[in-house]
C-alpha positions in Angstrom: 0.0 0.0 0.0 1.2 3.4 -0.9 2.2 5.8 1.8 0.0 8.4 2.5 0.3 11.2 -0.5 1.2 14.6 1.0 -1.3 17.3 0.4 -0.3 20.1 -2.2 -0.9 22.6 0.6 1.9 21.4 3.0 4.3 20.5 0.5 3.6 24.8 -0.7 4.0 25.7 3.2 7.1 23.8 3.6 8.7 25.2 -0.1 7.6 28.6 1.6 9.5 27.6 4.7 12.1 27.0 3.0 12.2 30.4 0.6 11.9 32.6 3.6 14.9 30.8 5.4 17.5 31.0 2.6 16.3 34.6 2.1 16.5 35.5 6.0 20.1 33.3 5.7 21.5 35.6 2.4 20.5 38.7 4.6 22.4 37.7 7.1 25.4 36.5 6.1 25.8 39.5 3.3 26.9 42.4 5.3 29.4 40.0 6.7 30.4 39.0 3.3 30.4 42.4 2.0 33.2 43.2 4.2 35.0 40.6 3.8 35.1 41.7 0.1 35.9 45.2 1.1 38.7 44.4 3.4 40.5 42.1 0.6 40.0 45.2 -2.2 42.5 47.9 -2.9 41.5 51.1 -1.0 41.6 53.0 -4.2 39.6 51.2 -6.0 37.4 50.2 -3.2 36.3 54.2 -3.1 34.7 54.0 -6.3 31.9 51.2 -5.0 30.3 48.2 -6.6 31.7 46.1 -4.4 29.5 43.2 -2.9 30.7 39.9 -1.9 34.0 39.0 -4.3 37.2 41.8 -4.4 37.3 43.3 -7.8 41.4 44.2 -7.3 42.8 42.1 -4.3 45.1 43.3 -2.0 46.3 42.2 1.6 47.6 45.9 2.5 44.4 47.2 4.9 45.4 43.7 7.1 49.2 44.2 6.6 49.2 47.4 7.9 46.8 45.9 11.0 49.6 43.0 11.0 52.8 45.8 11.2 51.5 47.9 14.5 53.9 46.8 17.4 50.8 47.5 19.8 48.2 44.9 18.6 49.6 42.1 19.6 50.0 43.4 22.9 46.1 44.4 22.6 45.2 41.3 21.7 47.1 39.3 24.3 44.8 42.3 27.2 41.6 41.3 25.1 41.9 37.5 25.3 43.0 37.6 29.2 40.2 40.1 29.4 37.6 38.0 27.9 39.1 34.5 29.8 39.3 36.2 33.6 35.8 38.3 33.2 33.6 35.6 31.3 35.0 32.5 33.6 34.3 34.9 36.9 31.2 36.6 35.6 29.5 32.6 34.9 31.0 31.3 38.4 29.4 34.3 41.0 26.2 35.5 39.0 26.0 31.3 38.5 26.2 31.1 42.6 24.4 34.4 42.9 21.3 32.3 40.8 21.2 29.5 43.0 21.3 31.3 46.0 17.6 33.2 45.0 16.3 29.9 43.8 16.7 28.1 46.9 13.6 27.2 49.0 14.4 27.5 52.3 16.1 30.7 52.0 14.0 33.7 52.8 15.8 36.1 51.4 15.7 35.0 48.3 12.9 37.1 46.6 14.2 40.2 48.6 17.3 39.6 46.6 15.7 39.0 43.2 14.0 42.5 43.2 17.0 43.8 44.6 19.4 42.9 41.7 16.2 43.3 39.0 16.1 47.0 40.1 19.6 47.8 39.0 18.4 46.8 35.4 16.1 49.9 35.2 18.1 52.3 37.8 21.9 52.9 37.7 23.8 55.5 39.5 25.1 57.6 36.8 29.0 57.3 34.3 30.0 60.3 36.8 29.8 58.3 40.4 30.6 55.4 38.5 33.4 56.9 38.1 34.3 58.2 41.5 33.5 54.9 43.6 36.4 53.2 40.5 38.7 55.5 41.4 38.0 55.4 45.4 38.7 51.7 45.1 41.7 51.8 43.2 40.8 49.8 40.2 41.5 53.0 37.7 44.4 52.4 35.8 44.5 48.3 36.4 43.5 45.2 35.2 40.6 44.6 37.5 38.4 47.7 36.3 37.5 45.1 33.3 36.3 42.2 34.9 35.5 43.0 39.4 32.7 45.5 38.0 31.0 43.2 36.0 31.2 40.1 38.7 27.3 40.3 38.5 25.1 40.8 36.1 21.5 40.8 36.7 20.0 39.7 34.0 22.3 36.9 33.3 21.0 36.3 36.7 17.3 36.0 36.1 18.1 33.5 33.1 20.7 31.2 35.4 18.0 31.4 38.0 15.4 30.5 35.7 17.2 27.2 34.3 18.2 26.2 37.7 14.7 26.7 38.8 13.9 23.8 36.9 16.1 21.3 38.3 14.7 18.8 40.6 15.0 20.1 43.9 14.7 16.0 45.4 18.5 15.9 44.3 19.5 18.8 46.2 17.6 17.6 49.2 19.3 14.2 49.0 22.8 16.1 48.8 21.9 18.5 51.6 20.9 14.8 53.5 24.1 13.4 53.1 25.9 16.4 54.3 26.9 18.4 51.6 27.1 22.7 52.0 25.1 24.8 49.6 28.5 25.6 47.9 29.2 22.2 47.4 25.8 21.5 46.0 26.3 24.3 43.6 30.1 23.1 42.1 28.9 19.1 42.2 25.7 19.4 41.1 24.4 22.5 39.8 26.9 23.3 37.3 27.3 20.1 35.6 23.6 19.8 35.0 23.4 23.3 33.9 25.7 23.6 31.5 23.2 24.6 28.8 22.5 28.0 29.9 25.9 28.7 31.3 27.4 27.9 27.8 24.8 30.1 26.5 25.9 33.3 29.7 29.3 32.5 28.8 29.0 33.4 25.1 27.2 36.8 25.7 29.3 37.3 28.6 32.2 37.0 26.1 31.4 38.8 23.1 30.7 42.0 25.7 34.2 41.9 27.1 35.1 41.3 23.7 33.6 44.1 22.2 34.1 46.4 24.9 36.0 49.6 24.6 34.8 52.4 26.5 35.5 51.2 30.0 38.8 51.0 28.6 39.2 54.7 27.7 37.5 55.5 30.6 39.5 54.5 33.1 42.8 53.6 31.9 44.2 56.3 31.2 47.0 56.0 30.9 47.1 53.1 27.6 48.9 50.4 29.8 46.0 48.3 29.6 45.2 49.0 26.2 42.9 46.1 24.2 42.3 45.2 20.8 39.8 47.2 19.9 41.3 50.3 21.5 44.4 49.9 19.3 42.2 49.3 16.1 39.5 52.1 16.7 43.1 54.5 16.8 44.4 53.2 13.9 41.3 53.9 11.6 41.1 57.4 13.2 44.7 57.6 12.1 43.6 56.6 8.4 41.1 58.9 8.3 43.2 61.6 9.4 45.4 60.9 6.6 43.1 61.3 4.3 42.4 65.0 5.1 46.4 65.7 5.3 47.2 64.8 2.0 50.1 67.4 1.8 52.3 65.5 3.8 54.1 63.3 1.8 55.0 61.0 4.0 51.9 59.8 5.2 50.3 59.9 1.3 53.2 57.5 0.4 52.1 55.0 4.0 48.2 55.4 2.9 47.7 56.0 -0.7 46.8 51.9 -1.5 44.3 52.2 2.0 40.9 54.0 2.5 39.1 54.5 5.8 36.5 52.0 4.3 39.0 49.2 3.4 40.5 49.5 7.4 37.1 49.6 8.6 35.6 46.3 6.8 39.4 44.8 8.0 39.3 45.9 11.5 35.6 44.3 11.5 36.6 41.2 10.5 39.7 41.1 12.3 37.1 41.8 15.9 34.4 39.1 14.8 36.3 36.3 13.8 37.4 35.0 17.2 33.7 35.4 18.2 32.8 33.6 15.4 35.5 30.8 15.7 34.5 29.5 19.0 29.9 29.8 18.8 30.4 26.7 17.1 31.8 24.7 19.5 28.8 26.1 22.1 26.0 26.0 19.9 24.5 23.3 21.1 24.9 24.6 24.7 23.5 28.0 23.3 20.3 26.7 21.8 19.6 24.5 25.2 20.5 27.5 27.6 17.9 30.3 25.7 15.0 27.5 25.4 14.9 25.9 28.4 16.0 28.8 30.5 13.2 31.3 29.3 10.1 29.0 30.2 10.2 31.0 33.7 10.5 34.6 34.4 
């Protein structure tokens, strides 16, 4: 007996399915291909446009000149310790921080839920922000990137959520046997929540990644310099050049480059670390958001 024939319309929903997906996809990944394009194109030529996702006149010089400043590797090497120390301490405290509200026989827990939600909607202001960094000494260092963001609050409420969810006989049975809270939560809670922490740990990630304000903000003084510090100053340098075009010198350093061929570079020099590692946490990612965001 034939299997059953499939009716025309579901077979026209799933071809529109389809249609929408690969057009949603191509919207996606163009702007991303379109500077990739840009950043392997002449600068000269790049100026005159028409330029989409293939280089009309190849040319490694925006990322050689990226490649030839003495201060981006050092940039880089701040950036990656930046990203390692905050994102590993960020997931470990806000984790312990969302156990703590979901547990049962705490009674503090829901004083400390509003408590940390308020500080979503209300902040204190850049300027005391400011003065309580520099009253504790953490202008000018290394800890000024990663000690203020030790909690976050909304990475908080989706931990909390997930964790929520996990039977709380286990815990019980743990708590029976003599195990601490703190035990609890390094046995138990974070191998059976890896899921949403993969999915904390890759926002938490591409915001230290990303991040470059802080950095001008309170280190002064360029000794902790990161990536993108060194690369926002270098296309400011670019485009400097091109309003100075007396100066010989610099027209001679610059001539093959354009601020748009450094900028589509520099872009693709940021994201493709990001990008190298979702992969590996995908399946993580997808668990985390999903089963995390059934509760509020």
């Amino acid at each position: 007996m034939n299997a059953r024939s499939v009716p025309v319309s579901e077979r026209l929903f799933d071809i529109l399915n389809v249609v929408i997906l690969l057009l949603f996809g191509i919207i996606v990944a163009y702007p991303f291909l379109n500077l990739l394009a840009l950043s392997f194109n002449d600068g000269a030529d790049a100026a005159r446009g028409g330029i989409y996702v293939i280089p009309r006149k190849f040319s490694l010089d925006a990322y050689s000149l990226l490649m030839q400043n003495d201060h981006l590797l050092k940039g880089f090497g701040w950036s990656v310790l930046r990203v390692a120390v905050g994102s590993s301490t960020c997931l470990f405290v806000t984790g312990l921080l969302a156990y703590i509200v979901c547990i049962r026989h705490f009674s503090g827990r829901k004083f400390m839920r509003i408590l940390f939600l308020l500080t979503m909607y209300f902040s204190g202001g850049l300027i005391p922000v400011y003065l309580m960094m520099m009253r504790l000494g953490l202008t000018n260092s290394f800890q000024v990137y990663w000690i203020p963001s030790l909690i976050n609050a909304y990475f908080m409420l989706l931990m909390s959520s997930y964790i929520s969810e996990l039977p709380e006989a286990l815990f019980e049975s743990a708590r029976l046997d003599g195990a601490r809270e703190f035990t609890i939560y390094t046995r138990l809670v974070i191998p059976m929540s890896l899921p949403v922490f993969a999915a904390v740990f890759i926002y938490s990630a591409v915001g230290h990644w990303n991040a470059w304000f802080d950095v001008i903000l309170y280190n002064s003084n360029g000794q902790f310099d990161t990536l993108q510090v060194y690369l926002r100053r270098l296309l400011l340098e670019v485009e400097a050049s091109q309003q100075i075009m007396d100066q010989q010198l610099i027209y001679q350093k610059f001539n093959s480059l354009s601020p748009l061929t450094l900028r589509a570079a520099t872009t693709i020099l940021v994201t493709a670390p990001i990008l190298l590692v979702y992969p590996f946490l995908q399946k993580y990612f997808i668990g985390g958001l999903t089963i995390g965001s059934v509760k509020g």
